[in-house]
Every structure is written in C-alpha cells, then in structure tokens.
C-alpha positions as CSV (number, residue, x, y, z in Angstrom):
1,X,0.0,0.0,0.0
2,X,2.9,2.6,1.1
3,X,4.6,1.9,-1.8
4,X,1.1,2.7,-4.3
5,X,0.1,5.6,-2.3
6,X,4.0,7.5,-3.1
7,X,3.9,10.3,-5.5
8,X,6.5,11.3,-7.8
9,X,8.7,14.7,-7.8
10,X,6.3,16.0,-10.6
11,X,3.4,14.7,-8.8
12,X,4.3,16.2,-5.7
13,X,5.0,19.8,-7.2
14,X,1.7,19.9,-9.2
15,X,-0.1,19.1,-5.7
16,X,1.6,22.1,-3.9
17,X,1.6,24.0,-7.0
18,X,-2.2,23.8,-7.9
19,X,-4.4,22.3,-4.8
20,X,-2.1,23.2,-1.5
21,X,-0.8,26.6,-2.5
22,X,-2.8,28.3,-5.5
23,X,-2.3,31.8,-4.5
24,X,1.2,31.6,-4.6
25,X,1.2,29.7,-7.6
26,X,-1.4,32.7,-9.1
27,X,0.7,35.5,-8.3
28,X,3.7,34.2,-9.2
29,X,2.4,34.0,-12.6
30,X,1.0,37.0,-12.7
31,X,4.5,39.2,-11.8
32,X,5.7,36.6,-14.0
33,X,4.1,38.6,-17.0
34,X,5.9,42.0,-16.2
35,X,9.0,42.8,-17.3
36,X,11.7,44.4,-15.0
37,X,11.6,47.8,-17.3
38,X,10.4,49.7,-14.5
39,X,8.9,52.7,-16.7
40,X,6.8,50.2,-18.9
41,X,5.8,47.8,-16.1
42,X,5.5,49.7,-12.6
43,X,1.9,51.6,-13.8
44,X,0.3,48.0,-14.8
45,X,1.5,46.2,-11.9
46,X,0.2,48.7,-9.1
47,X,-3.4,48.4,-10.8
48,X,-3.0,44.7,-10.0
49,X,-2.0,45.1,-6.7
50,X,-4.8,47.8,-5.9
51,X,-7.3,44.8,-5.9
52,X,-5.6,43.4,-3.5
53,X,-6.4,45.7,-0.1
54,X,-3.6,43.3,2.1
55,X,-1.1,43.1,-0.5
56,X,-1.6,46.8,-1.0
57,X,-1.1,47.4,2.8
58,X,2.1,45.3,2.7
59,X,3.7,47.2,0.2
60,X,3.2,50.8,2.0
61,X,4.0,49.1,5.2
62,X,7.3,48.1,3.9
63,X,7.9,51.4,1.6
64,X,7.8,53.1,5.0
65,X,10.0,50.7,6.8
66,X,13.4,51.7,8.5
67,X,15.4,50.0,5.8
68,X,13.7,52.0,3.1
69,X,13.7,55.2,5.0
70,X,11.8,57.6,2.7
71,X,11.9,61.3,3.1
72,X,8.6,61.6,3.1
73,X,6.0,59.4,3.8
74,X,4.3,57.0,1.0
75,X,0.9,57.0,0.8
76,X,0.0,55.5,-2.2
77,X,0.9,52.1,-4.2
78,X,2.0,53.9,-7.3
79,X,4.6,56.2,-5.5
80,X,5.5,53.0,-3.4
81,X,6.2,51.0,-6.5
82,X,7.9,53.8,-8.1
83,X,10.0,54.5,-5.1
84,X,11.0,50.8,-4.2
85,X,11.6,49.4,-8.0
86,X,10.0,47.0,-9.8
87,X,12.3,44.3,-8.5
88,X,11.7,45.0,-5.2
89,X,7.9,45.6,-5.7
90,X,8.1,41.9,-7.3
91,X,9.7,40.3,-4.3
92,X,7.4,42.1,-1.8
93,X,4.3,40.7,-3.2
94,X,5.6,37.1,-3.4
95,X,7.1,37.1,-0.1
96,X,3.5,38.4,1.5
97,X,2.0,35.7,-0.7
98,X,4.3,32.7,0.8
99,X,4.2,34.1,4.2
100,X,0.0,34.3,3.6
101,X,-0.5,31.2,2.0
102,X,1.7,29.2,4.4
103,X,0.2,30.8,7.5
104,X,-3.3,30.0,6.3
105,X,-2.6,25.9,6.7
106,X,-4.8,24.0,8.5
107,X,-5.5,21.1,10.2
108,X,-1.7,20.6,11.5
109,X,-0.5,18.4,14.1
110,X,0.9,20.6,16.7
111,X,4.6,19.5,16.2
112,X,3.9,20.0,12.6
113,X,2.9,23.5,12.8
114,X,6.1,24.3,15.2
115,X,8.1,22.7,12.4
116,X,6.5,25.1,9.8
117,X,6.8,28.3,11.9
118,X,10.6,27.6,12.4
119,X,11.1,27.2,8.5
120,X,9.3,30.0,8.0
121,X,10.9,32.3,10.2
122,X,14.5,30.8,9.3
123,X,13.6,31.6,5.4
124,X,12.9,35.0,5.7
125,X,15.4,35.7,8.2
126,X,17.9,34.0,5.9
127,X,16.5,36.4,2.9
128,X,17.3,39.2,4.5
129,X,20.7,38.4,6.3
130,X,21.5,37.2,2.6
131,X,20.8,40.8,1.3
132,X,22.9,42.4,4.0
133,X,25.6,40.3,3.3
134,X,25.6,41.9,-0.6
135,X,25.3,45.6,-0.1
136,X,27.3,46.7,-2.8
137,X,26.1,45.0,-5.7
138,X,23.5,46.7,-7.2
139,X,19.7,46.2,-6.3
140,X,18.3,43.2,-8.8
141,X,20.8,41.6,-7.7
142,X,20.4,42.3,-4.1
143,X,16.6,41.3,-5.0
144,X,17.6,38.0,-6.5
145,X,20.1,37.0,-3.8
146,X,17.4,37.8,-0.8
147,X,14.4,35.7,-2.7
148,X,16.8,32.6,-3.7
149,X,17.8,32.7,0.2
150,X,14.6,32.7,1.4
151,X,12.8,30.2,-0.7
152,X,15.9,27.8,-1.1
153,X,14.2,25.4,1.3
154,X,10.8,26.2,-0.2
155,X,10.1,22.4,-0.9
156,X,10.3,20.7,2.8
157,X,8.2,23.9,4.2
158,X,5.5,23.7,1.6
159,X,5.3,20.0,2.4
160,X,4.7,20.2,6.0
161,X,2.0,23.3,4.9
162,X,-0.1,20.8,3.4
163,X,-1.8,18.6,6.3
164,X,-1.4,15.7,4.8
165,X,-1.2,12.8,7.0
166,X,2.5,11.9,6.3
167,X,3.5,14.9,7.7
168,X,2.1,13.5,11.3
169,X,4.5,10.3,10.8
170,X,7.4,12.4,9.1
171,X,7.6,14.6,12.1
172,X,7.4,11.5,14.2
173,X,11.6,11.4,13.0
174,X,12.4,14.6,13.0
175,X,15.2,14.0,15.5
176,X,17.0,11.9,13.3
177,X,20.2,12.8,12.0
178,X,19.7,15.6,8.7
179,X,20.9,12.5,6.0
180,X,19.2,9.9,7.6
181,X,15.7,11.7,7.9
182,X,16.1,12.4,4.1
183,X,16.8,9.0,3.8
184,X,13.3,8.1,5.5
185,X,11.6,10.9,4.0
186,X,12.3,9.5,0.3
187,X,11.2,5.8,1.7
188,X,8.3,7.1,3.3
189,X,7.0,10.1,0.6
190,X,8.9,9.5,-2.3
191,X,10.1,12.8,-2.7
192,X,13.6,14.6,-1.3
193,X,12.5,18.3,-0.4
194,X,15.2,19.7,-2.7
195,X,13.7,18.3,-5.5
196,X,10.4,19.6,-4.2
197,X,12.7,22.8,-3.7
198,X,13.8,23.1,-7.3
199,X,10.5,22.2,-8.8
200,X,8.3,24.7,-7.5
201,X,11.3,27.5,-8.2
202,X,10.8,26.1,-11.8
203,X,7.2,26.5,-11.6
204,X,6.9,29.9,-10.1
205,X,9.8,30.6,-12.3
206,X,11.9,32.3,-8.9
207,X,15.1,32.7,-11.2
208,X,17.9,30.8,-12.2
209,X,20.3,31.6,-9.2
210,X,18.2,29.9,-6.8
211,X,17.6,26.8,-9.5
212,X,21.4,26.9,-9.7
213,X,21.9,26.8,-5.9
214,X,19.9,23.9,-5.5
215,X,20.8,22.0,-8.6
216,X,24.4,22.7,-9.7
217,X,25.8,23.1,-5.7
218,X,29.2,22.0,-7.1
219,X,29.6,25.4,-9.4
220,X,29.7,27.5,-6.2
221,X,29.6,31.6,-7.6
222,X,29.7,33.9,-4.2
223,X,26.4,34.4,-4.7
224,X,25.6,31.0,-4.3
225,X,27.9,30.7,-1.2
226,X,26.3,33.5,0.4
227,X,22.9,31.8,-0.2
228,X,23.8,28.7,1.4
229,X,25.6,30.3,4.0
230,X,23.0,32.8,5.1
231,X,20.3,29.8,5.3
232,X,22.5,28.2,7.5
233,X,23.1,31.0,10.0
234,X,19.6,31.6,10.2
235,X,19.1,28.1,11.1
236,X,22.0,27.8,13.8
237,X,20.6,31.2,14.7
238,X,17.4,29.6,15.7
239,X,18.6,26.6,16.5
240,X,22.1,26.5,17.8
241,X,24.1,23.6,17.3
242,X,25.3,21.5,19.8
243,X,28.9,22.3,19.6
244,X,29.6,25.7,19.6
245,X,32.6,25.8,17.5
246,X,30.6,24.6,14.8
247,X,28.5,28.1,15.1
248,X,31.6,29.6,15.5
249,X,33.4,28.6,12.5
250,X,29.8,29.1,10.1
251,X,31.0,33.0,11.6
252,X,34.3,32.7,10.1
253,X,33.3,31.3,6.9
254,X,30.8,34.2,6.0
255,X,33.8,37.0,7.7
256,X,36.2,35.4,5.1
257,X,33.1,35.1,2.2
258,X,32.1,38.8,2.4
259,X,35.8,40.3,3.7
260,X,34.2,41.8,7.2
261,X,35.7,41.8,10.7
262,X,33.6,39.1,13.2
263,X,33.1,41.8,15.0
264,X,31.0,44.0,12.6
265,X,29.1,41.1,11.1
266,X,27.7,40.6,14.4
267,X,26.2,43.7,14.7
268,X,24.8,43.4,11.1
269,X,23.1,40.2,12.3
270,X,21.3,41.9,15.1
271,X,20.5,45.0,12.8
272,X,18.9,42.4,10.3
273,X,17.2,40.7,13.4
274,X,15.5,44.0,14.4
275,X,14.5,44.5,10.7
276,X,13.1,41.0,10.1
277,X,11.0,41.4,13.2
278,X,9.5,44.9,12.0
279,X,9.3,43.8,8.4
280,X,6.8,40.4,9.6
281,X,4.5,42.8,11.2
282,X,4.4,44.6,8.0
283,X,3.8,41.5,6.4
284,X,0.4,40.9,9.2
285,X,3.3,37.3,10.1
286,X,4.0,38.9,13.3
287,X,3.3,35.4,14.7
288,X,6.7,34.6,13.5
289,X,8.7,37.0,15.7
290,X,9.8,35.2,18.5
291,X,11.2,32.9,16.2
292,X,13.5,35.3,15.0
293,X,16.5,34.9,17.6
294,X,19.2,37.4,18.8
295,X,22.8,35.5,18.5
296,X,23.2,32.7,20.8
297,X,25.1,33.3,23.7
298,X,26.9,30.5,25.5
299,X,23.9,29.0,27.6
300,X,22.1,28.6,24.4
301,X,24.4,25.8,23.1
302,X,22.9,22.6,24.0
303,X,26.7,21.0,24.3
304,X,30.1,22.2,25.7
305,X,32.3,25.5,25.4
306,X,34.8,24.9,23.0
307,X,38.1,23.1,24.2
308,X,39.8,26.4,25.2
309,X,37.0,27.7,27.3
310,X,37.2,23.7,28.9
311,X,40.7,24.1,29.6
312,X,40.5,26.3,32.2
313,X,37.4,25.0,34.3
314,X,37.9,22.1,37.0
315,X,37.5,18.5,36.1
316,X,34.1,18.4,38.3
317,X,33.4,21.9,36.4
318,X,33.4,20.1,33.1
319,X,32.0,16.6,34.5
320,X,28.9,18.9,35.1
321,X,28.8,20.8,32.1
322,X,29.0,16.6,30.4
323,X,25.6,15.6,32.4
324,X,24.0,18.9,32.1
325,X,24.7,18.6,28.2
326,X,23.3,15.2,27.6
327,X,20.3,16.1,30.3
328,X,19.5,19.2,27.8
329,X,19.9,16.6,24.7
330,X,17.1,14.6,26.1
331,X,14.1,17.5,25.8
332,X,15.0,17.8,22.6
333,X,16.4,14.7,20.4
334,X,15.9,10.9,20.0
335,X,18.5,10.1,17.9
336,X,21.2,8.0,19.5
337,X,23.6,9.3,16.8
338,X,23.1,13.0,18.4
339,X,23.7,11.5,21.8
340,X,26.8,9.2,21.0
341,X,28.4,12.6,18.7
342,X,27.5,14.4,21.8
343,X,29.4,11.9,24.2
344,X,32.5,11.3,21.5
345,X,33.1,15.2,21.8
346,X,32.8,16.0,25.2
347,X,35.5,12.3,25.7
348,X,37.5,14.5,23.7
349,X,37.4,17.5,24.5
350,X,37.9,16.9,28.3
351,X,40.6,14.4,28.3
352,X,42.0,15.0,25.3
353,X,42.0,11.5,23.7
354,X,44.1,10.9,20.6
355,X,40.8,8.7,19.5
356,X,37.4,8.7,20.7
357,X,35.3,6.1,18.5
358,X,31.4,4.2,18.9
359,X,31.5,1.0,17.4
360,X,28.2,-0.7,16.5
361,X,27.3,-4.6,15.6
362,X,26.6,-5.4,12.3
363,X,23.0,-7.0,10.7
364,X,23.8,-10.5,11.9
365,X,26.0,-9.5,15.1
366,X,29.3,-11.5,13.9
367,X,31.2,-8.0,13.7
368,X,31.6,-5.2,15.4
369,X,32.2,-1.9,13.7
370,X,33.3,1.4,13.9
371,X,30.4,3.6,12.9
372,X,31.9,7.3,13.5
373,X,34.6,9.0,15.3
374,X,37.0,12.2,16.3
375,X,39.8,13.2,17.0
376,X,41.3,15.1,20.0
377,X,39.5,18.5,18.9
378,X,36.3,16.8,18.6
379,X,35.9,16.6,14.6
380,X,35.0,13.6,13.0
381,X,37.6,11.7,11.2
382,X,37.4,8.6,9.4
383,X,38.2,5.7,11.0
384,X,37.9,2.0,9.4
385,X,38.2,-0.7,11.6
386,X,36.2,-3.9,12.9
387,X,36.2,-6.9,15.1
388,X,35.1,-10.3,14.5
389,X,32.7,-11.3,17.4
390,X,31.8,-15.3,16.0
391,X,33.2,-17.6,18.5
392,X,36.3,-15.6,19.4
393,X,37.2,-13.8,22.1
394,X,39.0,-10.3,21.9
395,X,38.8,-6.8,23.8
396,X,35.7,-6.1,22.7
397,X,34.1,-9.4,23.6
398,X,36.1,-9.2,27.3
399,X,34.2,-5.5,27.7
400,X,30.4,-7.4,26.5
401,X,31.4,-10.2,28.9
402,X,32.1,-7.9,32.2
403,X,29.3,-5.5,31.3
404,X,30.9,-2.4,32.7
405,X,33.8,0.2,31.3
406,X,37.5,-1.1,31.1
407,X,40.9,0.7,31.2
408,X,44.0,-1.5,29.5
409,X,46.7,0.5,30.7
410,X,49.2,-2.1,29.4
411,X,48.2,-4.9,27.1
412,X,51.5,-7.0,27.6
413,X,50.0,-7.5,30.9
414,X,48.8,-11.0,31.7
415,X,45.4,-10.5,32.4
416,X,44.9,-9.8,28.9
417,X,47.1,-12.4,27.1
418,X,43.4,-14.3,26.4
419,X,42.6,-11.4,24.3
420,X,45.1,-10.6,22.4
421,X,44.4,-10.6,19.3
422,X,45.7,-8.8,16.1
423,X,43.1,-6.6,15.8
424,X,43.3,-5.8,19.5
425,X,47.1,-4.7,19.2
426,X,46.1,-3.0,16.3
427,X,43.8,-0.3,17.9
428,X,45.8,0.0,21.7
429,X,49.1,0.4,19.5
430,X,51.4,1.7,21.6
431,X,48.8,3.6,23.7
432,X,45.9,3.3,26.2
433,X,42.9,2.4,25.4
434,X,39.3,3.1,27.7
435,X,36.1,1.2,26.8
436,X,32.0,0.9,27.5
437,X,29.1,-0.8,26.4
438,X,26.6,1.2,25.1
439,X,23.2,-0.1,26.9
440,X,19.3,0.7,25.5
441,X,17.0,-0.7,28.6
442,X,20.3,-3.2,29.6
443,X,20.7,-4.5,26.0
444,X,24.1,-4.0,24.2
445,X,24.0,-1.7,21.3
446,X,28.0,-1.0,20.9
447,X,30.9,0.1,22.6
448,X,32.8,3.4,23.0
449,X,36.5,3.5,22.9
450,X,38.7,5.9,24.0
451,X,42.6,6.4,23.3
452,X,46.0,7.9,23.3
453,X,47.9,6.1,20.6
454,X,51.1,6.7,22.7
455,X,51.8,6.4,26.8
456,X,53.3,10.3,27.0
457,X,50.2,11.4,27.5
458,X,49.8,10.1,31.1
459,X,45.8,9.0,31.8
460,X,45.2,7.9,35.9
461,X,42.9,5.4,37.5
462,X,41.1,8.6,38.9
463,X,40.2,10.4,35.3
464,X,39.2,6.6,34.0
465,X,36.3,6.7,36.9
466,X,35.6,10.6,35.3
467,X,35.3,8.6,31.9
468,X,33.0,5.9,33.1
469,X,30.8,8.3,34.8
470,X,30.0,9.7,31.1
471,X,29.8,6.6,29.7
472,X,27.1,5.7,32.6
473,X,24.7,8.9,32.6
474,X,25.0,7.9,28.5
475,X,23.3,5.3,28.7
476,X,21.1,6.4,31.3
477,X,19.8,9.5,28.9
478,X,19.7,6.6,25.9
479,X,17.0,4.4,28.3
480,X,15.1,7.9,29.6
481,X,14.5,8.4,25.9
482,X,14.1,5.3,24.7
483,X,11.4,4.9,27.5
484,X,9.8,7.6,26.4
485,X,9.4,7.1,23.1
486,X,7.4,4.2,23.9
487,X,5.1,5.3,26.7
C-alpha cells in the first residue's frame, strides 16, 4: 500500500503548486508577466496590486520601513512602486503571498505546525541576512540574492503546509540525523525536499540563481555561497548547534566570504534581526517573531564551550557541564547518533583523547564496527576498523562479557594475554585504550573506545572513573528516551 500511495517529484510539485498553494502559484504568474523595465511595467502592476487591499497594505507598510527610509512618507501604491523598484515591488508581493498562503494551513499536528513556523521564520530571516551580506552590488541583484535565500528550502516547508497525514508520521523522526531523515523521508513520501525545492522555483519561475543553488551546488559563484551560507546562520541562529565551535566557525566562513571583521558582522546580524521582526508585522506574520533569535550566547548551546573555554574549568566543572549537556539533549532529540556525537566530543574534549570512536554490531552481530569518530579537537575523522565477534574472544568481547567500562593501561600484561588478538594490538598500538558498552533498557547496542595512541600522554585510574561516569549517565539519557518514546 505505502509503496502505491507515493507520488513522484512531478506529482508532488503539481499538488503544492495547484491544490495546496494556488495563491502563490497565481501571483507568481502574474509578476511573472511584467517585465523588470520599470517605466513600462510599474503603472500595470500597481493596478493589480490595488485589488488586492492586504497586498496593498504590505507594500506601503514596507515602503515606510526603516530599511527604506523615505523622506517623506508614501501614501499611495503607485509612488511606493515607483520609489521601491520593480524588482523589489516583485519580491514584496511574493514574499507576502508565501508568508499568507503558508500561515493559512490547516489542520496541523501541533509538532507539525512548530516545524513550519521555524522554517518559515528561518527563510525569511535568511532572505534578508543574505541581502545584507551583498550591499554593494547593485539592487536586482540584491533582489535575486534575498528571494533565492529565502525560498531555497521552499520544498520541505510547503510539504509540512499541506496537512497531509504523512506529515504526522514524518515529524514523528524529525530527531534523526539531517541524511538519515532524508533517507526516511524518500522511503516514506517518495520525494527529497530539494527536488520539491527546485521544482516549484521552476514553476513559479523564482530565477535561475536559486535553480542553480539547488541544482548545480558543485559550481559555487559567491552568490551562491552566500545563499547557502546565510540559510545556515539563520538556522543555527534559531537553532544553535550542539557544539559551539561549529557556530563559531559558520561565523568565520561568511567574515572570510564577504571580507568583514567578526566583529561588525555581528552587529549586522542583530540590525537584520530587528529589521526581520518589524518587516513580519508589516507583512500581518507577526506570529513569526519570537522565532527570529538574537545571537546565541553561550547558555544557548545545547553541548560544551569549545576546548579552550574547557581548559580552564575544573574536572568536576566540566564533569557537570557533560551531564548537564546530555540532560538538555534529552528534551530535545531521539536520535542515539546525536547523543553518541555528543558523548564522542565531550570524551575529547575533556581528556584529550588521541581517538574517541562508537562501534556498533553489524545486521547479523558477527562484527563489530566502527560507525563514527573524532579526533582530539572533537571533529569527525574517518576511522575504518572492525572486530570479528563469532566464537572468538578479543577486547571487545572481554568489555560485552564484564558489562561495565575497562581501562587497558598495558596490554603486555597477563590478564589480557586471552585477548590478544591482532586486531586488539592493532587499535591499543602503543597507547591506552578506555572502553564501554553502550546499553538501550540493559541490551548491548555497541561500545565506545577511548585512546592515546602513545603512553606520554599520562591517563590515571582517577580520570578513568571521570570517563566511566560519562559513559554511565549515557546510557542512562539513551533508556530515559528510549522509554519515552514508547510510553
């Protein structure tokens, strides 16, 4: 049955196009008949938008805003059109379409319409950090820059407009890491949302750069960085990431993209902020506001400070920052990939392992695997390795068999001469090596190794407890939310 009731990318498009989002689809076709001549073309359009009494209102509401800062007050849709630009005109009429027809949805599951309010807000914040990231170029192509940005992820938020009952099981993953919930969403729908993305641009005709962005992401023009870029922001913005370098270095990248000091970008950000909140009131989507966030400060990170602020806070300091951490990750995840890329850093970043890897049984359990690591600063890095777990006996079979963390300080020693194996040498080295079963509910998932690959970095019997403790509370928050998931 799921696999009869899936619709293709065309099929999908036409839906949103024609029975989920007509108005849009209307006036996009209609500013789709005027040309971008302003003299020939601005008279024309404002008699269209005259019929219109809210679209009329959105366009002197914005003519009048502080970022257009007339001299003297517009009063009428003509002298608004002719003071703004056909361009501009163009993209204020679509943009109070999308925000109209989208806010209209109905019969949402509550998570659902959080989900669309967040995409919403993100997209129109990300139009207009994407314009103030251009402001010398001249204005179509300031235009063209802020509507790619904000309807690059026009796909997945029309889909979640739309009511339709996969939308209440689609949300029911949300948590899921971003490639693997596009995974499920093509099993499940049929459809990736940038395809949904790029066909509707096509169909509303929203320009080639935006087309481009989604569909040729390996011919990166600055524009097309800047795009990207700014969608991102708005998104970490709203939802800050767990590990705050990663926020910090999306900073860096757009300093380096656009040739500004950290410094004054941030103070562009929070200028756009204040604009974006004004500019949805003019657009009667003041409902959106609070989701338009000020920069994240340090308690809005959901993980750890990065390794520098770390390194100067007490090992009980940072052993409650580690619970506190994976406490927060429980309100608002249910992946088990979050919380083992969660654990993995903070390993890391406190002790300063060489290594910190989760391994993971394969489909019939006769291997076990390493499924993701990172290195000492807490980025990933790829690390192939497995062990054979049919009827042998090795490290990793000694840790399943005691059911609790182990430290091999020195694998020469006897005690472990049962469970030497090649592999085992391979991954100790010359090093150290800490490991724990990952427990669900008491059932084995995986281990988690951590390691220096060489014995000058000394590692006591007292920082080992400190590195069980994490391992423990992780697979305490990994039952809480397994639990709940089921209750």
């Amino acid at each position: 049955m799921r696999e009869k009731s899936k619709l293709t990318s065309a099929q999908w498009v036409a839906l949103l196009a024609k029975e989920e989002l007509p108005a849009i689809t209307s006036i996009a076709g209609i500013l789709d008949k005027f040309s971008n001549d302003d003299r020939s073309s601005i008279p024309s359009l404002s008699k269209v938008i005259l019929h219109d009494q809210a679209l009329s209102s959105s366009l002197l509401k914005v003519a009048n805003s502080s970022s257009r800062s007339p001299i003297k007050r517009v009063t009428t849709v003509s002298r608004a059109a002719i003071f703004l630009g056909i361009q501009s005109v163009k993209n204020i009429c679509l943009t109070a379409k999308v925000l109209e027809g989208l806010l209209n949805s109905k019969h949402l599951a509550p998570a659902v319409y959080e989900r669309l309010m967040k995409l919403m807000a993100n997209a129109f914040f990300a139009g207009l950090l994407a314009r103030m990231m251009v402001p010398n170029y001249d204005e179509s192509t300031q235009e063209e820059v802020y509507l790619a940005a904000m309807m690059y992820n026009i796909g997945e938020t029309s889909f979640w407009s739309t009511g339709n009952p996969l939308t209440r099981e689609l949300i029911q993953k949300i948590g899921m890491p971003k490639v693997a919930f596009e995974q499920y969403c093509v099993s499940v729908a049929g459809v990736k949302f940038k395809e949904l993305s790029i066909g509707l641009a096509r169909t509303w005709n929203l320009g080639e750069l935006l087309i481009k962005s989604l569909d040729q992401p390996q011919s990166r023009t600055k524009e097309m960085n800047i795009i990207r870029l700014s969608n991102q922001l708005s998104e970490a913005i709203g939802s800050p990431p767990k590990n705050r370098a990663k926020f910090d270095n999306l900073l860096k990248d757009i300093c380096t993209l656009i040739n500004v000091k950290q410094s004054t970008l941030k103070q562009n950000i929070e200028t756009t902020r204040k604009l974006a909140v004004e500019l949805l009131g003019s657009y009667n989507a003041s409902v959106l506001e609070s989701y338009i966030k000020p920069l994240p400060q340090e308690k809005d990170f959901g993980a750890i400070p990065n390794s520098t602020e770390l390194a100067n806070l007490s090992i009980e300091q940072q052993l409650i920052i580690s619970i506190r951490s994976l406490n927060a990750l429980t309100k608002s995840s249910r992946s088990i990939n979050e919380f083992l890329s969660l654990t993995l850093q903070l390993l890391s970043q406190i002790f300063h392992f060489h290594r910190c890897s989760f391994w993971v049984f394969n489909q019939d359990r006769s291997e076990l695997e390493c499924r993701q690591s990172v290195d000492s600063d807490g980025q990933s890095t790829r690390f192939l390795y497995s062990f054979a777990m049919a009827e042998t006996e090795n490290i990793m079979s000694y840790v399943l068999e005691q059911d609790e963390a182990v430290f091999v300080e020195n694998y020469q020693d006897v005690k472990w001469r049962n469970y030497l194996t090649y592999e085992s040498e391979q991954l100790i080295e010359s090093g150290v090596l800490c490991l724990s079963p990952v427990k669900v509910n008491a059932k084995v998932v995986g281990v988690i190794s951590a390691q220096f690959l060489d014995k000058a970095s000394y590692f006591t019997e007292n920082e080992f407890i400190h590195f069980e403790l994490i391992a423990d509370h992780l697979n305490l928050c990994l039952s809480y939310v397994s639990k709940r998931m089921h209750s």
